[in-house]
N, CA and C atoms as an extended XYZ file, in Angstrom:
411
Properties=species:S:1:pos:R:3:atomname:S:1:resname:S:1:resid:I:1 pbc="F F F"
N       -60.030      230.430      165.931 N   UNK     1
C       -59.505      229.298      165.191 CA  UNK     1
C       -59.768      229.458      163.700 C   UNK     1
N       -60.813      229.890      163.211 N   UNK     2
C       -61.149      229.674      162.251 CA  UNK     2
C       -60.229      231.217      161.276 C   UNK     2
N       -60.354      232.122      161.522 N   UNK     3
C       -59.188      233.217      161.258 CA  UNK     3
C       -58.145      232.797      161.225 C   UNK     3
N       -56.888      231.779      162.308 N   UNK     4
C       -55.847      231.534      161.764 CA  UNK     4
C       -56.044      230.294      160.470 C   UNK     4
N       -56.727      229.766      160.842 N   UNK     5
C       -56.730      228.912      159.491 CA  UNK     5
C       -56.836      229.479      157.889 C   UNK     5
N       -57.739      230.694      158.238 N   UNK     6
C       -57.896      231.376      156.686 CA  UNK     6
C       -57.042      231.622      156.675 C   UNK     6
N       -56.007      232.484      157.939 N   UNK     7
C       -54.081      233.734      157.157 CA  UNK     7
C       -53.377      232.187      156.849 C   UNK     7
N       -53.550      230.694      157.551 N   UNK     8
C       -52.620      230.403      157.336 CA  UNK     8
C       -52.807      229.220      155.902 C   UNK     8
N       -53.814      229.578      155.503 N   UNK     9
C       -54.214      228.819      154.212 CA  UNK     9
C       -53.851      230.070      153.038 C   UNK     9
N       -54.461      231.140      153.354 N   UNK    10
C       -53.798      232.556      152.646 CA  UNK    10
C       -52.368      232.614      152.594 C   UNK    10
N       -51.341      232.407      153.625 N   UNK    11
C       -49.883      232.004      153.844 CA  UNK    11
C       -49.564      230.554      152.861 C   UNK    11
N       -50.080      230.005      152.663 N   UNK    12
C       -49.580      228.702      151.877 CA  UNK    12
C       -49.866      228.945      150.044 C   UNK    12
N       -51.015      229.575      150.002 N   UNK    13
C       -51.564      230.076      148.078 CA  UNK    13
C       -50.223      231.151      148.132 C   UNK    13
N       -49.928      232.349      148.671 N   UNK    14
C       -49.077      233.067      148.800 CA  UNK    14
C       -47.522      232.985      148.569 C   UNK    14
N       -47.389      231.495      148.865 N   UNK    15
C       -45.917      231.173      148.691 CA  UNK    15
C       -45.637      230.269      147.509 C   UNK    15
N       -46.934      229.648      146.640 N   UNK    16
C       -47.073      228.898      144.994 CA  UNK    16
C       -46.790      229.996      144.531 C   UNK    16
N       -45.845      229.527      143.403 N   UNK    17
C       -46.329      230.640      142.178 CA  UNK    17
C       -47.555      230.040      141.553 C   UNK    17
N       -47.700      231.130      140.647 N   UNK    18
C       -48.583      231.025      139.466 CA  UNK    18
C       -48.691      229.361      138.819 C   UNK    18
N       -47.531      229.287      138.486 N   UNK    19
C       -47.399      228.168      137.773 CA  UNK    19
C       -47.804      226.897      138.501 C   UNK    19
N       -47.453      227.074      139.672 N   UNK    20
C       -48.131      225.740      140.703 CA  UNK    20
C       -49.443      226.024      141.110 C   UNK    20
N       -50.440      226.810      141.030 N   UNK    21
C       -51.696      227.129      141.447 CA  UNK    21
C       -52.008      226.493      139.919 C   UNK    21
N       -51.543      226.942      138.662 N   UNK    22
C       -52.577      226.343      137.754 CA  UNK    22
C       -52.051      224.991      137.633 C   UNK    22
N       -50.777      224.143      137.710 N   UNK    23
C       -50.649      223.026      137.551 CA  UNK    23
C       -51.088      222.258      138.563 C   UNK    23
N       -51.934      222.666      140.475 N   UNK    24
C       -52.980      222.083      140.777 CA  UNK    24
C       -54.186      222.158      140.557 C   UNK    24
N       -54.623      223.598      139.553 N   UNK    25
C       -56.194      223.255      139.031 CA  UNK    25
C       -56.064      222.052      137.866 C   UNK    25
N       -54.928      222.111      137.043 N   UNK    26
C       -55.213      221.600      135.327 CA  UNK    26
C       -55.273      219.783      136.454 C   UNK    26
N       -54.398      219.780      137.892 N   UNK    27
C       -54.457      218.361      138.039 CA  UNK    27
C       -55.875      217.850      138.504 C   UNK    27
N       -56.376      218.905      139.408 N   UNK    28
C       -57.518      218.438      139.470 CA  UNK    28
C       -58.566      218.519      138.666 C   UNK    28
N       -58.887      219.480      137.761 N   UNK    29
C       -59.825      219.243      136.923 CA  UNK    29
C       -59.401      217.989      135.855 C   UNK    29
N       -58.203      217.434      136.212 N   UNK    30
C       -57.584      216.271      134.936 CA  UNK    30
C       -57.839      214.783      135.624 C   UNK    30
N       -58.377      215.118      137.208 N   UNK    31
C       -58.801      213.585      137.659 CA  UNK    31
C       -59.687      213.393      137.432 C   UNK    31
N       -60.601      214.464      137.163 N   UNK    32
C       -62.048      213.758      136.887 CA  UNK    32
C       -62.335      213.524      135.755 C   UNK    32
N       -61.910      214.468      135.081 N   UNK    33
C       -62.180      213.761      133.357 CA  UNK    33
C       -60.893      212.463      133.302 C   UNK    33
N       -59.827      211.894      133.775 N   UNK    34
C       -59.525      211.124      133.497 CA  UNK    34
C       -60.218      209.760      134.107 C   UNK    34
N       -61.201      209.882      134.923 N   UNK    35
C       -62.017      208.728      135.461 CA  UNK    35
C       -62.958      208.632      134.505 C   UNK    35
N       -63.677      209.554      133.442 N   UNK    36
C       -65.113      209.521      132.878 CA  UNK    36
C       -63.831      209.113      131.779 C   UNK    36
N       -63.170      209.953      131.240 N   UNK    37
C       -62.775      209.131      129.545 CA  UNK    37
C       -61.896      208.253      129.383 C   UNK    37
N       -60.721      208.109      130.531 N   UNK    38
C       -59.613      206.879      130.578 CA  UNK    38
C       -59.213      205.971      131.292 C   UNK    38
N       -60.041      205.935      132.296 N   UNK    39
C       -59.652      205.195      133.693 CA  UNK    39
C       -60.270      203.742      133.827 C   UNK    39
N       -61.028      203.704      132.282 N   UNK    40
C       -61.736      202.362      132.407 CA  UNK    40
C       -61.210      201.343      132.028 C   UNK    40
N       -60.469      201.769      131.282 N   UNK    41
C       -58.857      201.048      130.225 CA  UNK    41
C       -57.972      201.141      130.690 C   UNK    41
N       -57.304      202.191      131.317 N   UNK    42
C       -55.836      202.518      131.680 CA  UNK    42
C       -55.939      202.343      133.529 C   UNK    42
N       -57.305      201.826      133.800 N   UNK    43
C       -57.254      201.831      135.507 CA  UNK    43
C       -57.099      203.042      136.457 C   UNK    43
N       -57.874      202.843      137.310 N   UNK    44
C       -57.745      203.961      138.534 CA  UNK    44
C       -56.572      204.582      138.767 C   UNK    44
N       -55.261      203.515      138.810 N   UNK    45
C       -54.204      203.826      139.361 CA  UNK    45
C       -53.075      203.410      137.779 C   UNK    45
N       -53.526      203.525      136.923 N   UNK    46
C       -52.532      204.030      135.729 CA  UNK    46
C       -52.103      202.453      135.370 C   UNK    46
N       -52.354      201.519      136.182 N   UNK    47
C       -51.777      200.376      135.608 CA  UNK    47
C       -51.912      199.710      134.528 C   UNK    47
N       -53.090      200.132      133.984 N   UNK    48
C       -53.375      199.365      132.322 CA  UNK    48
C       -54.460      198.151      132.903 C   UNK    48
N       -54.786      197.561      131.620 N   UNK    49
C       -55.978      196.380      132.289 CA  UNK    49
C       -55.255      195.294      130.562 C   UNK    49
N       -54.382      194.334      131.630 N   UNK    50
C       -53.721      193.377      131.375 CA  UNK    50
C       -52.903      193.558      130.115 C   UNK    50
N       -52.909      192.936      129.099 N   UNK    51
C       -52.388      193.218      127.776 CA  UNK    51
C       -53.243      193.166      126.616 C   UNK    51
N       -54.695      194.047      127.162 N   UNK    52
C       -55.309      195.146      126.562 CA  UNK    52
C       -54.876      196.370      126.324 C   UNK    52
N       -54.595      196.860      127.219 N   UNK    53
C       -54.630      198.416      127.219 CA  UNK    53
C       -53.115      198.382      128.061 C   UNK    53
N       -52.315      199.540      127.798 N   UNK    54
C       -51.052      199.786      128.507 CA  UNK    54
C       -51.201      200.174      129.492 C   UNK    54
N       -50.055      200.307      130.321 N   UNK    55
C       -49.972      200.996      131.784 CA  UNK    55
C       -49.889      202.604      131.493 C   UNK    55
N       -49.875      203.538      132.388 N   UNK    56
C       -49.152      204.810      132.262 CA  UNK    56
C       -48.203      204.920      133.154 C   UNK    56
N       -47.704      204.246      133.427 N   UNK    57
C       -46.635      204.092      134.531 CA  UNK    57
C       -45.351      204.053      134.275 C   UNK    57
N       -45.042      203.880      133.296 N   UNK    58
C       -44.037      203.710      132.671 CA  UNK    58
C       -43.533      205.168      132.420 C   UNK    58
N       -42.605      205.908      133.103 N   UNK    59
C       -42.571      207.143      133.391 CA  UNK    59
C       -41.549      207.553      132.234 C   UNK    59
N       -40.704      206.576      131.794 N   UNK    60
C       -39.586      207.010      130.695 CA  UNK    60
C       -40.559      206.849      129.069 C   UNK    60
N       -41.741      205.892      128.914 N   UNK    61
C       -42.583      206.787      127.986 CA  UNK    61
C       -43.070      207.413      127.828 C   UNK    61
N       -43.807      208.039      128.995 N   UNK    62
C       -44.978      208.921      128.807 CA  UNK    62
C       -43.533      210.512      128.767 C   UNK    62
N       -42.498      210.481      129.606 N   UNK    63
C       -41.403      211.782      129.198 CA  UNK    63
C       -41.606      211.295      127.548 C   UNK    63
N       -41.166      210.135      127.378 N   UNK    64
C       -41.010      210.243      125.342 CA  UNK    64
C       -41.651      210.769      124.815 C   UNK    64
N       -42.740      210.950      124.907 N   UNK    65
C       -44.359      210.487      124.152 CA  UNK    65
C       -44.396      212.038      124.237 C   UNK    65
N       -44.391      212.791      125.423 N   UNK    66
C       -44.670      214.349      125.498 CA  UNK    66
C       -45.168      214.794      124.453 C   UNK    66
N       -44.810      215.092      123.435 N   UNK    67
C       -44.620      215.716      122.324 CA  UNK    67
C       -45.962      214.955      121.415 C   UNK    67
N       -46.321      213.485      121.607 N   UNK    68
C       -47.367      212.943      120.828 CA  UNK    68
C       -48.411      212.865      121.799 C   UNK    68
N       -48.748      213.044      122.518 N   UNK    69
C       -49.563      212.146      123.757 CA  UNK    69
C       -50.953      213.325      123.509 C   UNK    69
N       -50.786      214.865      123.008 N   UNK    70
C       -51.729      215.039      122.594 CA  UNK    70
C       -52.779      214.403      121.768 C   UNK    70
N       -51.869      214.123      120.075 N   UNK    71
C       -52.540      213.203      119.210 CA  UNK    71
C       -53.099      212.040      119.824 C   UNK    71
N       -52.405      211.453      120.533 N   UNK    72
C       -52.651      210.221      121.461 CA  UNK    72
C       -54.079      210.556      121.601 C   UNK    72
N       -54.349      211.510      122.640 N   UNK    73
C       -55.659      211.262      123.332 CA  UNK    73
C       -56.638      212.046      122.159 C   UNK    73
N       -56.454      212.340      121.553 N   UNK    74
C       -57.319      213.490      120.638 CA  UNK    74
C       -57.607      212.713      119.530 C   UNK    74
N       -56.843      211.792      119.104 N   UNK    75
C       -57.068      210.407      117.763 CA  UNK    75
C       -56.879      209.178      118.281 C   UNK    75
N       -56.664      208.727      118.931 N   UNK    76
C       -56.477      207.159      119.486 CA  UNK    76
C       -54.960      206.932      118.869 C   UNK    76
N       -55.051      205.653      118.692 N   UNK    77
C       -53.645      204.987      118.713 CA  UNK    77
C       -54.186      203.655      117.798 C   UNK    77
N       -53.683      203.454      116.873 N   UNK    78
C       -53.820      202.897      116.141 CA  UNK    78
C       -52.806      201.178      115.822 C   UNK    78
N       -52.128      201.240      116.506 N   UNK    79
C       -50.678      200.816      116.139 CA  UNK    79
C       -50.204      199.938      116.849 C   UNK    79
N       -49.015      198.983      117.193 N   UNK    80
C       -48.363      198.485      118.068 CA  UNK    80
C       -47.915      199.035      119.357 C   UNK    80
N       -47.944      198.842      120.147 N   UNK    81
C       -46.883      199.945      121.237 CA  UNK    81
C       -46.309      198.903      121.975 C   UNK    81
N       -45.070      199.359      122.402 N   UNK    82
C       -44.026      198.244      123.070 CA  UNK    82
C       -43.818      199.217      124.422 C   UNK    82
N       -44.164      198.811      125.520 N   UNK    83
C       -44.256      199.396      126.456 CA  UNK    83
C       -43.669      198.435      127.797 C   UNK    83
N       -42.682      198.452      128.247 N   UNK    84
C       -42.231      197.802      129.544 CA  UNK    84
C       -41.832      196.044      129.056 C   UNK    84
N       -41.075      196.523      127.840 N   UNK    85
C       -40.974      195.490      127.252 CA  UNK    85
C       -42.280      194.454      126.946 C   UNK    85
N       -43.751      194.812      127.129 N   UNK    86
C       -44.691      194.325      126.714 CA  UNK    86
C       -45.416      194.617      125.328 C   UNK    86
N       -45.909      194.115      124.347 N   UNK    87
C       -46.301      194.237      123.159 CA  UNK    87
C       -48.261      194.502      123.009 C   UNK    87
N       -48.091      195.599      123.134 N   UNK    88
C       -50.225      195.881      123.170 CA  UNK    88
C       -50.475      196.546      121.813 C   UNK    88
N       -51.292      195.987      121.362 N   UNK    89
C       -52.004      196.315      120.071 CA  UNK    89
C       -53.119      196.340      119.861 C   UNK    89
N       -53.958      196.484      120.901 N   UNK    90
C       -55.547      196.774      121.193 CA  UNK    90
C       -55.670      198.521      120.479 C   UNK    90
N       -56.353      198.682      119.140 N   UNK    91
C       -56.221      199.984      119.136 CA  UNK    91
C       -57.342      201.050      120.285 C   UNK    91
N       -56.976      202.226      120.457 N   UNK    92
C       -57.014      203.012      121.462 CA  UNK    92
C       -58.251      203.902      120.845 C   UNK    92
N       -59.478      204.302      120.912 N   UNK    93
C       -59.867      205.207      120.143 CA  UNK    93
C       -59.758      206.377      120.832 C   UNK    93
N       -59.870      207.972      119.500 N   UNK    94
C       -60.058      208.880      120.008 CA  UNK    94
C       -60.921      209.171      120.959 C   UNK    94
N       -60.486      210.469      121.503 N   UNK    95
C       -61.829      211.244      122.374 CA  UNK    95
C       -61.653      212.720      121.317 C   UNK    95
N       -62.305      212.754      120.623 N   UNK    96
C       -62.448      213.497      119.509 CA  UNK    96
C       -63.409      214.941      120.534 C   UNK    96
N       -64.346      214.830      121.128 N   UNK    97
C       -64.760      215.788      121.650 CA  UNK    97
C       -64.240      216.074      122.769 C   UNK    97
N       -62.948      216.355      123.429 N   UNK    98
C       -62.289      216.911      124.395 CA  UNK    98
C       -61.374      218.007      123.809 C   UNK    98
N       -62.082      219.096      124.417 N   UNK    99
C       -61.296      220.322      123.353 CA  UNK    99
C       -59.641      220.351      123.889 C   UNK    99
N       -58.933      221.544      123.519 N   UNK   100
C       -57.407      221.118      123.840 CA  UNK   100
C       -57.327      221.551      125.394 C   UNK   100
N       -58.531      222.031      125.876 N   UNK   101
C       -58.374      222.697      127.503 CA  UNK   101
C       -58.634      221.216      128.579 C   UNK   101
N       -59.424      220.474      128.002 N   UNK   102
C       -58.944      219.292      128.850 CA  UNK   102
C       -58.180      218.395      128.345 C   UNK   102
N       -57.889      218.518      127.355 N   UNK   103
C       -56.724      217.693      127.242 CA  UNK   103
C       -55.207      218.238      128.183 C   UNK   103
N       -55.195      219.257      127.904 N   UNK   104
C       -53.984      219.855      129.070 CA  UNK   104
C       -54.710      219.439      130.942 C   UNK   104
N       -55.679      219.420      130.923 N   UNK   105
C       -56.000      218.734      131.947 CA  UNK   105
C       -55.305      216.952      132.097 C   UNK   105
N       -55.980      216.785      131.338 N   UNK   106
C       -56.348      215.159      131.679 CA  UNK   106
C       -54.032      214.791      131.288 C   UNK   106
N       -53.868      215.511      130.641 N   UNK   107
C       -52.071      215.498      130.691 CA  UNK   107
C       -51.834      215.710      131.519 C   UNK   107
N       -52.017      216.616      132.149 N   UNK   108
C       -51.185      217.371      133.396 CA  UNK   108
C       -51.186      216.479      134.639 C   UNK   108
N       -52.996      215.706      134.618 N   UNK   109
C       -52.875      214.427      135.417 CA  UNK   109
C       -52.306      213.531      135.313 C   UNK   109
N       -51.970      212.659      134.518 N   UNK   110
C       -51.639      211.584      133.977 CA  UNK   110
C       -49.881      211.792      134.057 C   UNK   110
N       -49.586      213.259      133.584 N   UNK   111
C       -48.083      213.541      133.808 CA  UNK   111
C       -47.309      213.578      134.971 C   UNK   111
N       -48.588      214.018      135.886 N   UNK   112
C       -47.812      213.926      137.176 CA  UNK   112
C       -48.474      212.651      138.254 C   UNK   112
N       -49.254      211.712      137.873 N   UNK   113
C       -49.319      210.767      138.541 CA  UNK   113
C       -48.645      209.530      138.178 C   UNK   113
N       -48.900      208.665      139.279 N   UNK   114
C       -48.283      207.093      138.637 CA  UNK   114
C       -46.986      206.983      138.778 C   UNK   114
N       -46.244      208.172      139.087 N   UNK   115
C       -44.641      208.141      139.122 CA  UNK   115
C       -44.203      209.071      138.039 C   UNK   115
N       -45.263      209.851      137.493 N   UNK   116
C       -44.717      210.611      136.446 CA  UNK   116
C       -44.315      211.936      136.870 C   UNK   116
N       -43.565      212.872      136.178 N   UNK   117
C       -43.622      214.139      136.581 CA  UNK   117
C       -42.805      214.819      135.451 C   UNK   117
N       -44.185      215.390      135.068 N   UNK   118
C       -44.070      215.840      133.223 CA  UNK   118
C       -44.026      217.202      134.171 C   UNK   118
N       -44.514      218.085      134.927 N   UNK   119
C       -44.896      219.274      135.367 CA  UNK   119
C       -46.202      219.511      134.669 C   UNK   119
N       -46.611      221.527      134.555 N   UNK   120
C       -47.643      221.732      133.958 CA  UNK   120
C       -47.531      220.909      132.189 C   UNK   120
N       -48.850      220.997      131.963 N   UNK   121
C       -49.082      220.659      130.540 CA  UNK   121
C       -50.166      222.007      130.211 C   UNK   121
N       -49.770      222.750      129.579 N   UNK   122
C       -50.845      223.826      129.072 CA  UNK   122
C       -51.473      223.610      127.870 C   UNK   122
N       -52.442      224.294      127.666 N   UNK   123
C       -53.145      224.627      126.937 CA  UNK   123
C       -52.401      224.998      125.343 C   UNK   123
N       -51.349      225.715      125.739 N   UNK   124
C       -51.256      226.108      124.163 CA  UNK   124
C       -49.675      225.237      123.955 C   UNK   124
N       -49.840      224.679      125.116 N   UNK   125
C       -48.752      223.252      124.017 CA  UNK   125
C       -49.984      222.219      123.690 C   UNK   125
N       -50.456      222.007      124.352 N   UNK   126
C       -51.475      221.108      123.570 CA  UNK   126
C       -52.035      221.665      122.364 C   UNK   126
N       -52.376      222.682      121.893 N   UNK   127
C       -52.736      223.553      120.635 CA  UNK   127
C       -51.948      223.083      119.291 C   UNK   127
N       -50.320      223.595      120.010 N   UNK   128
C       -49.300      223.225      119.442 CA  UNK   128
C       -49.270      221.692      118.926 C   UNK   128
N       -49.835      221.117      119.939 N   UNK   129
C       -48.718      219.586      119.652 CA  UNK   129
C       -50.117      218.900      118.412 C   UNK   129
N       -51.515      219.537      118.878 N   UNK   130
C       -52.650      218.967      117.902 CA  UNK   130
C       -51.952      219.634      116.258 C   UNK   130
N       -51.732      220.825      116.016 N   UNK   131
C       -51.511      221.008      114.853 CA  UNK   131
C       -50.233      220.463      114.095 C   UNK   131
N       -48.992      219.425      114.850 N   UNK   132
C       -48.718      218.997      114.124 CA  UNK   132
C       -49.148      217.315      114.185 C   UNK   132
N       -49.735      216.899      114.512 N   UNK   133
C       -50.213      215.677      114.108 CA  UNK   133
C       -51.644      216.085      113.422 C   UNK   133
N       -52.144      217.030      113.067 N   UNK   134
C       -53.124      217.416      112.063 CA  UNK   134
C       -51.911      217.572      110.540 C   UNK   134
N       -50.845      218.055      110.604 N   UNK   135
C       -50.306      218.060      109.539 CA  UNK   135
C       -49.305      216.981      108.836 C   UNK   135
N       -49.541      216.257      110.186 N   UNK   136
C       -48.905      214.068      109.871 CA  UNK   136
C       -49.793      213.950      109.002 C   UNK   136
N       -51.085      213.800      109.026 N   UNK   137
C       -52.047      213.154      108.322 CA  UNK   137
C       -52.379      213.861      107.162 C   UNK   137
């Protein structure tokens, strides 16, 4: 028993590509840091905590946002956000010490839960997306 279970767990890694073996590590290493740095505000299950903090559920912003959602988590949010036709302006602070390798984590979670499905989030788009909101400011 225990032999077919290894060929047929070996048979299942075998048939992911690449790209789906690391977009289930970046998800799981992105649940746990999203419970220690965002889950206290944004909830277990992405819903937001009332009209404090937003939902992430909202699957047609977080596709928008792609492109900012690095800065997002790397500087906070400062600003208004209109989200599900709701108005939250609680500002957001950075997590200034999450290098860009969990941040492609804690994306990659957040992208593909809740109803989302951003796919992988790597590392060197997150690189990317920090240096131009380093050159906003």
């Amino acid at each position: 028993m225990g032999c077919l279970f290894a060929v047929l767990l070996i048979s299942i890694f075998a048939c992911q590509s690449q790209d789906e073996i690391k977009k289930a590590q970046f998800f799981t290493n992105g649940k746990s840091l999203y419970t220690s740095h965002c889950g206290n505000c944004h909830g277990e299950q992405g819903e937001g905590l009332g009209n404090l903090y937003p939902p992430l559920t909202d699957t047609a912003f977080i596709k928008g946002q792609r492109q900012t959602l690095p800065c997002i988590v790397k500087y906070g949010i400062h600003e208004k956000l209109t989200i599900n036709q709701r108005v939250f302006d609680t500002a957001m602070p950075g997590s200034n010490a999450l290098s860009p390798q969990e941040i492609a984590y804690i994306l990659t979670y957040v992208g593909n839960s809740f109803g989302n499905e951003l796919g992988l989030v790597d590392t060197d788009e997150i690189t990317k997306g920090l240096k131009t909101c380093n050159e906003a400011k």
